[in-house]
C-alpha positions as CSV (number, residue, x, y, z in Angstrom):
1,X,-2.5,-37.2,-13.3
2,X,1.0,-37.6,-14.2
3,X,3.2,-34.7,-15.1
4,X,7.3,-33.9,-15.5
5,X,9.0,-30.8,-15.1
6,X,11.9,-29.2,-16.6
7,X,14.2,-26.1,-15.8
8,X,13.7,-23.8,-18.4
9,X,15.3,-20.5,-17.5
10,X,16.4,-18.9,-14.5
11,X,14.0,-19.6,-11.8
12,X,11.6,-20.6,-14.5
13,X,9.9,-24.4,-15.2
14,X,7.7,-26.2,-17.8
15,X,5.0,-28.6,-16.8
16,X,3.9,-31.6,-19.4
17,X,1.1,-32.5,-17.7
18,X,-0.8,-35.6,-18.6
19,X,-4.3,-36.8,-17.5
20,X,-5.6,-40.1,-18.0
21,X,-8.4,-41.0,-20.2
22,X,-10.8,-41.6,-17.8
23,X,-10.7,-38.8,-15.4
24,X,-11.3,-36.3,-18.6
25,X,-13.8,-38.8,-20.4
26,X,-15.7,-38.5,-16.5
27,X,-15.1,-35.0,-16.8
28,X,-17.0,-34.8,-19.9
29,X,-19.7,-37.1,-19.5
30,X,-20.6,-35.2,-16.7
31,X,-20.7,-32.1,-19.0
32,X,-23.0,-33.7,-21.6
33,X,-25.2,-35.0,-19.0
34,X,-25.9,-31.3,-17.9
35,X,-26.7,-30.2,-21.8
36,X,-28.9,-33.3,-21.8
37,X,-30.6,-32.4,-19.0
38,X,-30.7,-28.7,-20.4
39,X,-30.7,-28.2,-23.5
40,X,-33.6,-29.5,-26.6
41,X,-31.9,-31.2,-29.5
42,X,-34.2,-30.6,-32.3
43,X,-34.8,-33.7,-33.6
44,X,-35.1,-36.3,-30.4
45,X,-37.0,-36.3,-27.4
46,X,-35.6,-34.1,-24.4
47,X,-33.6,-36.2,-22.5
48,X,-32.6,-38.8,-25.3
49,X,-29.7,-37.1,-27.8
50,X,-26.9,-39.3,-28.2
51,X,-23.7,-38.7,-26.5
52,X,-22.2,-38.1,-30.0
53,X,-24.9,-35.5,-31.3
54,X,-24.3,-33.9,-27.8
55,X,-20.4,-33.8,-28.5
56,X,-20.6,-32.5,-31.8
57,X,-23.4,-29.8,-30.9
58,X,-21.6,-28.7,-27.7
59,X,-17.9,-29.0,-29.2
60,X,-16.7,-25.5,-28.3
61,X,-18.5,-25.2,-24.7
62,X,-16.7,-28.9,-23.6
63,X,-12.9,-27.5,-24.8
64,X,-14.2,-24.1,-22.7
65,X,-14.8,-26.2,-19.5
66,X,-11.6,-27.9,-20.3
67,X,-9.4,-25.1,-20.5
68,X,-11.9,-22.7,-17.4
69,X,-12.1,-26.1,-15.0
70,X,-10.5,-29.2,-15.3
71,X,-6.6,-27.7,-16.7
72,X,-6.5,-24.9,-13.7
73,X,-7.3,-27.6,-11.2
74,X,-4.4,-29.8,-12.4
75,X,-2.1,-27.1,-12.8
76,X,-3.0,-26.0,-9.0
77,X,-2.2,-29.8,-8.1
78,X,1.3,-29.9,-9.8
79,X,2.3,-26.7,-8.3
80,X,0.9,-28.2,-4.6
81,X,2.7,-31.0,-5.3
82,X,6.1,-29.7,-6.1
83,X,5.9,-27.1,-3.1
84,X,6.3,-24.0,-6.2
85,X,5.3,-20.6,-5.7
86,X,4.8,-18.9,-8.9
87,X,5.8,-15.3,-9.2
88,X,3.2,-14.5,-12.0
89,X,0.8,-16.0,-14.1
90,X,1.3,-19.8,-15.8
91,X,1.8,-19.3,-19.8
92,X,-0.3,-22.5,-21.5
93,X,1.7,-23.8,-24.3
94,X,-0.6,-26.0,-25.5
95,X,-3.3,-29.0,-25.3
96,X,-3.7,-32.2,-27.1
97,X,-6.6,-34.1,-26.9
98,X,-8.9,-37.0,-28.5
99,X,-11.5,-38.3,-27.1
100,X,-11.6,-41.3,-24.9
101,X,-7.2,-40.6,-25.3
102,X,-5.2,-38.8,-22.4
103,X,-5.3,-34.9,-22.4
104,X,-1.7,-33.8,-22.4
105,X,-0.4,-30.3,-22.0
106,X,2.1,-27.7,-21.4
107,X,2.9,-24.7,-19.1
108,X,5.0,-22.6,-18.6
109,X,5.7,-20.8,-14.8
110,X,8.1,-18.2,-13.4
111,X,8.9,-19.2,-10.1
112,X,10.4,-17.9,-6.4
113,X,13.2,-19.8,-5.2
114,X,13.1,-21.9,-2.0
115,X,14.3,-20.8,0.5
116,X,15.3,-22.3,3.6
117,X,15.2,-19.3,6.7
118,X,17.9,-18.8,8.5
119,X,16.9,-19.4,12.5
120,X,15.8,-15.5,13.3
121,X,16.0,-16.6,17.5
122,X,19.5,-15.6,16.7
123,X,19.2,-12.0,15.9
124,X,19.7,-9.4,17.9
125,X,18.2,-5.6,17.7
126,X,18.4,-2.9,18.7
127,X,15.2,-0.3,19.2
128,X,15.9,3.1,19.6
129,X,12.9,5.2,21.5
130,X,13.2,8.8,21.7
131,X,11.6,10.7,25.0
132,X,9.1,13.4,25.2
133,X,10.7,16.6,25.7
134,X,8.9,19.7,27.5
135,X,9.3,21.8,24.6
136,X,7.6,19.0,22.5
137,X,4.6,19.3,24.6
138,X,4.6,23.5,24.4
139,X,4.5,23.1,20.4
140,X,1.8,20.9,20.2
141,X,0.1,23.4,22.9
142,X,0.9,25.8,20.3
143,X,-0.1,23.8,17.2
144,X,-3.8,23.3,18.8
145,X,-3.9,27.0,20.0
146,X,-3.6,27.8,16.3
147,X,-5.4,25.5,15.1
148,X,-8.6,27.1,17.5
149,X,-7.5,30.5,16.2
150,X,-10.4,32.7,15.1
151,X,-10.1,34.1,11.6
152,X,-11.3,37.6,10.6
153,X,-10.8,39.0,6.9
154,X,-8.9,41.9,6.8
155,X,-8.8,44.4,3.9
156,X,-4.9,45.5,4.2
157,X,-1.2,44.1,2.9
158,X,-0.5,40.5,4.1
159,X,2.0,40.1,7.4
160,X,3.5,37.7,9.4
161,X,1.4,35.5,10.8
162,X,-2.1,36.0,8.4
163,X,-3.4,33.2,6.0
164,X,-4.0,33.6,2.3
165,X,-6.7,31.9,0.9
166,X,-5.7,32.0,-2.9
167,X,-5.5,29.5,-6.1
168,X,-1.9,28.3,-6.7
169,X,-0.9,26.9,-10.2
170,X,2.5,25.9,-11.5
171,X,3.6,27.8,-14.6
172,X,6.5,28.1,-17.3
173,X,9.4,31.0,-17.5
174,X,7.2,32.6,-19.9
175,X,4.2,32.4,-17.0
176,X,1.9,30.2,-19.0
177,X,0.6,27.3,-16.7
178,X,2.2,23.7,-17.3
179,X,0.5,21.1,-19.6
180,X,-1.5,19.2,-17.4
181,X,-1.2,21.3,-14.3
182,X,-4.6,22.4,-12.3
183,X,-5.3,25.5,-10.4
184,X,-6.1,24.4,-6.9
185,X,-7.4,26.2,-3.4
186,X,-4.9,26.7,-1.0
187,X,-4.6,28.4,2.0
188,X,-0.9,29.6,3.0
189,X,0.3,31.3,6.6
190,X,2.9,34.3,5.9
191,X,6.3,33.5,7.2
192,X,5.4,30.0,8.6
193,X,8.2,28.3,9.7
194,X,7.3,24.7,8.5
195,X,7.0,26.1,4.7
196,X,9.8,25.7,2.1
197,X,11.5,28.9,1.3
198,X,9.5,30.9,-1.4
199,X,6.3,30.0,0.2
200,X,7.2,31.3,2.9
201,X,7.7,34.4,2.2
202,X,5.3,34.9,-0.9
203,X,2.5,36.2,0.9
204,X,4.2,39.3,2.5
205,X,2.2,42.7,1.6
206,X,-0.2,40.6,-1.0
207,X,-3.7,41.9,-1.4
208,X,-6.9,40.2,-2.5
209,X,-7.1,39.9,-5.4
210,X,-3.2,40.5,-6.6
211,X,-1.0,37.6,-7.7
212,X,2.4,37.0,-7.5
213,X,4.8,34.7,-9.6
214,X,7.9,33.0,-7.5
215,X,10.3,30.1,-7.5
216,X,11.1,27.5,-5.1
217,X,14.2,25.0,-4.9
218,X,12.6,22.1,-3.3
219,X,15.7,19.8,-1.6
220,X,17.5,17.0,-2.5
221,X,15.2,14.9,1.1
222,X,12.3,16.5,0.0
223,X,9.7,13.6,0.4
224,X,7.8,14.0,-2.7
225,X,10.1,12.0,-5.6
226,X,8.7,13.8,-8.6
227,X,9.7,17.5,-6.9
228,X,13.4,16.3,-4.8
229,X,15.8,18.6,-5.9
230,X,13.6,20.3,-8.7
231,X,13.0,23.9,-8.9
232,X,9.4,24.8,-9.4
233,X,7.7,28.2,-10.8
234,X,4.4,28.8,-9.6
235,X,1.9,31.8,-9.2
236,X,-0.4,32.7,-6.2
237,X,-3.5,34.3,-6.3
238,X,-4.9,36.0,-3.6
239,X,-8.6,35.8,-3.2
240,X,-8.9,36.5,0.8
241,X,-6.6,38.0,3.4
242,X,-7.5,36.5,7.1
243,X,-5.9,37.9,10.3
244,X,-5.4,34.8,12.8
245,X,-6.6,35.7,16.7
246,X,-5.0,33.0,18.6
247,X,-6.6,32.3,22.3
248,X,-4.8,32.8,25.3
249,X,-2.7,29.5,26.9
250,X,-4.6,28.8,30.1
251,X,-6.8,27.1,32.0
252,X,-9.6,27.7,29.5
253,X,-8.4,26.6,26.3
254,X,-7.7,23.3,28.4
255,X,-11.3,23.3,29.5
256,X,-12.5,23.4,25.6
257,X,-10.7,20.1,25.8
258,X,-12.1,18.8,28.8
259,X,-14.1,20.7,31.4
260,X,-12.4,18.2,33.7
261,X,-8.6,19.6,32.9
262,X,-6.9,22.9,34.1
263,X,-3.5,23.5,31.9
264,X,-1.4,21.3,33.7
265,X,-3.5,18.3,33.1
266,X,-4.3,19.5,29.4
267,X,-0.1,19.1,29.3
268,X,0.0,15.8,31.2
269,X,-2.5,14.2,28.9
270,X,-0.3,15.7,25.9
271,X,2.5,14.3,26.7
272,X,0.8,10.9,27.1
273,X,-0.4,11.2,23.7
274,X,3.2,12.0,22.2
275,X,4.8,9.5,24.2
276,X,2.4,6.5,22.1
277,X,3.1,8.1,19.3
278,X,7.1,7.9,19.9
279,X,6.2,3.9,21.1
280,X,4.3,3.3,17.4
281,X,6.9,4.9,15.2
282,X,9.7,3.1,17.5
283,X,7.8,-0.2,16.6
284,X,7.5,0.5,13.0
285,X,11.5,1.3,12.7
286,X,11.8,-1.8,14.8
287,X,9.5,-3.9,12.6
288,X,11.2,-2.9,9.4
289,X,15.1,-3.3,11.1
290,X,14.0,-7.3,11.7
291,X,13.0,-6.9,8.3
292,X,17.0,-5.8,6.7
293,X,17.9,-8.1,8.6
294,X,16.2,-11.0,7.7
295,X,16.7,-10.1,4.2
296,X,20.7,-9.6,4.9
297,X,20.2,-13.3,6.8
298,X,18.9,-14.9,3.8
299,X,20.0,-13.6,0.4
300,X,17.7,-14.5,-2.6
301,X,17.2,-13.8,-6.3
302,X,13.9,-11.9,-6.9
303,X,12.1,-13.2,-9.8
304,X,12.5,-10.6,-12.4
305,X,8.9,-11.0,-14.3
306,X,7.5,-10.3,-10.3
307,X,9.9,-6.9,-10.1
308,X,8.3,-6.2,-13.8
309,X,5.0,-6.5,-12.9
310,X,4.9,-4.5,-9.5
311,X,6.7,-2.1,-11.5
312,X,4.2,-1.9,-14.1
313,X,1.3,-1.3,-11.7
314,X,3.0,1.2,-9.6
315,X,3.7,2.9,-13.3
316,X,-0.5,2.6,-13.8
317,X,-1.0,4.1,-10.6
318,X,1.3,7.0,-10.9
319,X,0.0,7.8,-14.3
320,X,-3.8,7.3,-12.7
321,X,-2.7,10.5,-9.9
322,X,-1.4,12.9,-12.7
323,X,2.3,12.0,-12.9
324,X,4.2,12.7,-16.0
325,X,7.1,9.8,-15.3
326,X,7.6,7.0,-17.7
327,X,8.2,3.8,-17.3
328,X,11.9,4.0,-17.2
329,X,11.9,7.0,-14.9
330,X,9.9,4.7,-12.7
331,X,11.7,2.2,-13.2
332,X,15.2,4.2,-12.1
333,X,13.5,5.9,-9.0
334,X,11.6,3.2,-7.9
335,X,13.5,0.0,-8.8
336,X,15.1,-1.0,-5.5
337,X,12.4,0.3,-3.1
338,X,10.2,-2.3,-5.4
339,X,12.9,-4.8,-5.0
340,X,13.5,-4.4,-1.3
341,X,9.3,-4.8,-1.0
342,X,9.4,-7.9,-2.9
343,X,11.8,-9.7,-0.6
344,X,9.5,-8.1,2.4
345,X,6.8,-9.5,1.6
346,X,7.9,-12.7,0.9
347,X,10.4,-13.0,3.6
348,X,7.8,-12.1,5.8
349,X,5.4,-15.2,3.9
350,X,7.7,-17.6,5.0
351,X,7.8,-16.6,8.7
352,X,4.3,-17.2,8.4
353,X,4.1,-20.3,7.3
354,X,7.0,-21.6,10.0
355,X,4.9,-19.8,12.5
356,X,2.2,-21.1,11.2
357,X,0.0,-17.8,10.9
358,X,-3.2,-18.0,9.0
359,X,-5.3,-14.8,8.7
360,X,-8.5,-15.1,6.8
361,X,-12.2,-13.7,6.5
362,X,-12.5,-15.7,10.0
363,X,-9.9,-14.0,11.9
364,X,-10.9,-10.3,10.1
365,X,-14.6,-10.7,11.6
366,X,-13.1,-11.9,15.0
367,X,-11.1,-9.3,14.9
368,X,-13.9,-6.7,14.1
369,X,-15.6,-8.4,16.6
370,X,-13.3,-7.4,19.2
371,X,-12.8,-4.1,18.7
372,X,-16.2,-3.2,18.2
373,X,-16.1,-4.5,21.9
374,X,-13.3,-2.6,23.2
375,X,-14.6,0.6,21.5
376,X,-17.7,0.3,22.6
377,X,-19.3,1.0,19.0
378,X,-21.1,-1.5,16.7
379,X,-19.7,-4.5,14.3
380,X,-21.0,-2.1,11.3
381,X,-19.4,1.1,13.1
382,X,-16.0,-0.6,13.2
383,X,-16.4,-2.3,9.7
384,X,-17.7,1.1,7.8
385,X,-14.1,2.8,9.3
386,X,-12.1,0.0,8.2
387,X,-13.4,0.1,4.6
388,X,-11.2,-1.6,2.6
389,X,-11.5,-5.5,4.3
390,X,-8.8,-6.7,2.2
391,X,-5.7,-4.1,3.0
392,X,-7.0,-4.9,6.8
393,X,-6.9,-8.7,6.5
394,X,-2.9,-7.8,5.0
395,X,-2.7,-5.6,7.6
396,X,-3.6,-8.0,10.2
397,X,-2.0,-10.8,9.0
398,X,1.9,-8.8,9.3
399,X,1.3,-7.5,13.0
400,X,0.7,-11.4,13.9
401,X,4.0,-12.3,11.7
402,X,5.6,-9.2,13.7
403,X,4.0,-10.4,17.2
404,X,5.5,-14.1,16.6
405,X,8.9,-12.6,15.6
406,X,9.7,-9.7,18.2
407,X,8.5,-12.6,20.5
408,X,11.4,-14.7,19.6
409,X,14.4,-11.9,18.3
410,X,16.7,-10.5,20.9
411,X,15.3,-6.9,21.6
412,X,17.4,-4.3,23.2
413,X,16.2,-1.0,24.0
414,X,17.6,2.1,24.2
415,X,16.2,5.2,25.2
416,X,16.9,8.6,23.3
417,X,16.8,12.0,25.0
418,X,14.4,14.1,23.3
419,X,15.8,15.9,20.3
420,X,18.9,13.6,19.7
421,X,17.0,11.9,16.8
422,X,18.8,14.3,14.2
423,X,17.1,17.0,11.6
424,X,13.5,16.4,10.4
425,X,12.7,16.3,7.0
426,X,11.3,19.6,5.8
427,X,7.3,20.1,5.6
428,X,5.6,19.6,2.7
429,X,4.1,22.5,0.8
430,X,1.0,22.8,-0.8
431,X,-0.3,20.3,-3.1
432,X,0.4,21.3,-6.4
């Protein structure tokens, strides 16, 4: 196989790729052999048609295997060959052939630029990691002492502190519901804290079986992109009215934990739990902090047909959940988060290959393997949780790229007093 290559367009080449006679004549014969074998020519014996009756019948089916077998093979060589990583799929320009001649083509790829990383033993981070404060540990004592509340219907006005089961719907000025909108379940606490203002209040003196129309202004952080900084009209129905009975904070409600723990312990153990959780978010910002910087280290164009592309199918998949944005709202909200990902993930590709990490269906199963072991539970336990084998090879294959290069940046820690970490983002209300 011989082929030349030519810069046409911005981080785009063309292939004319030519291969000789004799390796597509092989190719061939090897074809017609198999219809020989399998196929009754009407008109000779099985086993004895002619090459050329065999060409001629089989025309269509040999340019098929061409295009399905032997062209992807050599266009996967050429790109091997010349070290490319294409950014989308080849465009075929063409093919000429005769037989017992050289099959030439053309293709067409878009293409990431090479790039050369920048030595990342050099960096040096920072990771920030926030304590555990005592009031921390009271609110989650709080949060699961609410969460065992009993729950008695009432038949009286809504107050502080009830739920109300209802159907919520998002409607017009004119109180008709949205195009498009559904009527869902929802259950709502009066006056809780963690709910946006409007929900929050909604609820007080309802009924069962009243509604009640009301706005809310959701802010310009608010989490969700299609509702930041978007006022929203909605209407609650109430179909139930439950009084919460929360249980007392002692040694009991410890023992429904654990008949091993008094309160104390129940606290200790609490604390132990919010203290990983503070390590695990403090690795993630970490993780993604080596990731700005590697991208500020080594400045790239991103191919534009990949940004297109990733933007298309996050376009697909918002329209799939019951979004109303179009592509060039998608585009405008979404475009540098996209971008930013892009360079991630390939940033992150090269370190692998300098690091030489490899994940694969191997390494997944070993790696089922072992924490079937640690767990204590079966392979096909472990396996059933992790569902989808694919995002878990991904998975896997970043924390090893992450392992390799907090193993070689300069990492400084710094420890936070609890509650210095500045204001939370507001709670999410309920799904509308």
């Amino acid at each position: 196989m011989k082929y030349e290559t030519r810069e046409t367009g911005s981080l785009q080449k063309t292939f004319d790729v030519h291969l000789d006679a004799e390796e597509v004549s092989r190719f061939i014969d090897e074809h017609i052999a198999a219809y020989r074998r399998n196929y009754a020519i009407p008109g000779f014996r099985p086993g004895k048609a002619p090459d050329s009756v065999l060409r001629a019948r089989f025309h269509e089916e040999i340019e098929q295997a061409l295009m399905a077998e032997l062209i992807p093979r050599a266009i996967s060589q050429a790109f091997r060959e010349c070290k490319l990583r294409p950014a989308a799929p080849s465009e075929f320009l063409g093919m000429r052939y005769q037989p017992r001649e050289p099959l030439t083509f053309s293709v067409r790829v878009d293409v990431w630029p090479e790039v050369e990383l920048r030595p990342y033993e050099e960096l040096s981070i920072e990771q920030v990691i926030e304590e555990v404060s005592a009031e921390e540990v009271e609110a989650f004592l709080e949060n699961l002492r609410d969460r065992m509340a009993d729950q008695t219907p009432v038949e009286r006005d809504a107050r502080d502190g009830d739920l109300i089961e209802g159907e919520l719907e998002a409607i017009d000025p004119r109180g008709l519901r949205l195009r498009g909108a559904k009527s869902e379940r929802t259950v709502l606490e009066v006056g809780a804290r963690n709910l946006l203002p409007g929900f929050r209040e909604v609820g007080q003196g309802m009924t069962a079986g009243t509604s009640r129309e009301f706005d809310v202004t959701y802010p310009d952080d608010y989490p969700q992109d299609d509702l930041r900084g978007q006022m929203k009209r909605y209407r609650l129905r109430a179909v139930q009215i439950r009084e919460k009975k929360v249980p007392p904070l002692d040694d009991e409600l410890a023992r429904r934990f654990d008949p091993s723990l008094d309160l104390e312990g129940l606290r200790a153990r609490l604390r132990l739990r919010l203290e990983g959780e503070k390590r695990f978010a403090a690795r993630e910002r970490l993780e993604e902090t080596v990731v700005d910087r590697l991208i500020q280290e080594n400045p790239f164009e991103v191919p534009e047909v990949a940004l297109r592309r990733a933007l298309d199918r996050l376009a697909t998949k918002l329209k799939e959940d019951g979004a109303t944005t179009g592509p060039e709202e998608v585009e405008k909200a979404y475009r540098s988060w996209v971008e930013r990902l892009q360079r991630r993930d390939f940033l992150l590709a090269r370190v692998a290959e300098r690091e030489e990490i490899r994940v694969g269906p191997q390494e997944v199963e070993a790696e089922i393997d072992r924490l079937a072991q640690e767990q204590h539970r079966t392979v096909e336990q472990v396996r059933g949780e992790i569902g989808d084998l694919d995002r878990f090879e991904q998975f896997l294959f970043e924390r090893r790229v992450f392992d390799a290069l907090l193993g070689k940046v300069r990492v400084q820690q710094v420890r936070l007093p609890a509650g210095a970490g500045g204001p939370v983002a507001p709670a999410a209300a309920p799904a509308t």
